[in-house]
C-alpha angles and dihedrals in degrees: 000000000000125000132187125259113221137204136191137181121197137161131212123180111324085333131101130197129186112184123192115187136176149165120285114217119250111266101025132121127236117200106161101180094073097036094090091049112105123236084003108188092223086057099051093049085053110122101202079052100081109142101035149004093261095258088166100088088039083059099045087049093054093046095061098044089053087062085044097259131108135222121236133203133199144150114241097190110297091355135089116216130202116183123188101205117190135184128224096251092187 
């Protein structure tokens, strides 16, 4: 079954969020902690990670640190969330 994956920007004060969740497949594990950790061993032993370590999320997280920011990552029920959360620098 397919879900859609949402996404949704907001601003409060000098911060920005923009928040992308979707849906985790039954059966998997989420363990957020590790994601932004490059070459990470439990991603490479990931079936449903055939073809790369997952550096996507290492990249994202890298990304928003470079701008100051950080990326964080929760479960909301069924869902996995990963914020990018940045601050008004001026």
């Amino acid at each position: 079954m397919r879900f859609p994956i949402k996404v949704n920007a907001s601003r409060y004060d000098l911060q920005r969020r923009i928040a992308i969740t979707n849906r985790i497949p039954a059966g998997a594990s989420f363990s957020p902690g590790p994601m932004t950790n490059p070459f990470n061993v439990s991603s490479s032993r990931n079936p449903r990670n055939k073809t790369g370590l997952g550096l996507g999320l290492y990249i994202a997280n890298a990304i928003a640190i470079g701008f100051g920011g950080a990326l964080e990552a929760v479960r909301v029920g069924d869902d996995a969330c990963f914020t990018i959360v940045l601050n008004d620098l001026s």
